[in-house]
C-alpha angles and dihedrals in degrees: 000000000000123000128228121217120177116208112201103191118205121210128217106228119262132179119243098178120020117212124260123232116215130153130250132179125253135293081019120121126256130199119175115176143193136209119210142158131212148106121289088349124188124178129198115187122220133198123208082352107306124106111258099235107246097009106122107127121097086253124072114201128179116184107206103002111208119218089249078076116063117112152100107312127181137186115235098210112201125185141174095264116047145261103087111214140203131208130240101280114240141199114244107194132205123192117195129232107249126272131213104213099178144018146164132286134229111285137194112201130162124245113272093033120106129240132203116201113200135184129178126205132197089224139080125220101033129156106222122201122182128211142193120207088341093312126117110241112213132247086006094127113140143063083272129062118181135185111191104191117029125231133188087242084058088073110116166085104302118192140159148221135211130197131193139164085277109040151301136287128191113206117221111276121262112214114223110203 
């Protein structure tokens, strides 16, 4: 007679491909993702070091990440069989929509006098475009606009847009009489 016997070999986890960090811009989704092997594996991600609360899959999604999140974020990866492991910690970056933090007010001048329209934004590298009454005004391209001599036809709502890698803002109309 011949005996049977049945090994079941556990395996202490292991990484096989490690997550990437990137940056996106805000209210955009985010999936990181981690590929492991081990037996009876279970996984819980962190961010800056504490544990992100329901996130135990091998894959981390966010669905529209908030700029209060970005961070270094890593995957503690348990099995059956020690040692625990983490993952390489990577930067998840998340870059705002532009702001506009400041603008002109309503103004009365006479003709012949001269206006400068100003608006101030909490972000760098943004595209300005300045309109009158909904209309882009040519050449009006920066956080200044300026009209040196008055005229009647000057008259108007005077607003701006700005324009970065994440998104638009308009800024509130000032009204030009």
């Amino acid at each position: 007679t011949s005996l049977v016997r049945t090994l079941e070999l556990q395996v202490a986890p292991s990484i096989h491909t490690q997550p990437v960090g990137f940056v996106v811009c805000e209210g955009e989704l985010i999936d990181i993702g981690v590929a492991a092997v081990g037996t009876d594996i279970s996984y819980q991600w962190r961010r800056n070091g504490g544990d992100i609360v329901g996130a135990t899959s091998y894959r981390l999604i966010i669905p529209r990440i908030s700029h209060m999140e970005a961070g270094w974020y890593h995957v503690q990866i348990r099995g059956l069989c020690q040692p625990w492991i983490l993952s390489d910690s990577v930067y998840i970056g998340v870059k705002r929509s532009p702001l506009i933090m400041r603008t002109s007010n309503d103004t009365t001048v006479w003709v012949g006098d001269s206006i400068n329209l100003s608006v101030l934004s909490d972000s760098a590298n943004v595209a300005y475009q300045w309109l009158k009454d909904g209309l882009a005004i040519t050449g009006a391209t920066s956080s200044n606009f300026e009209l040196d001599s008055v005229i009647e036809a000057d008259s108007g709502s005077y607003d701006v847009i700005i324009t970065g890698e994440c998104g638009a803002d308009t800024s509130r109309a000032a009204r030009i009489v």
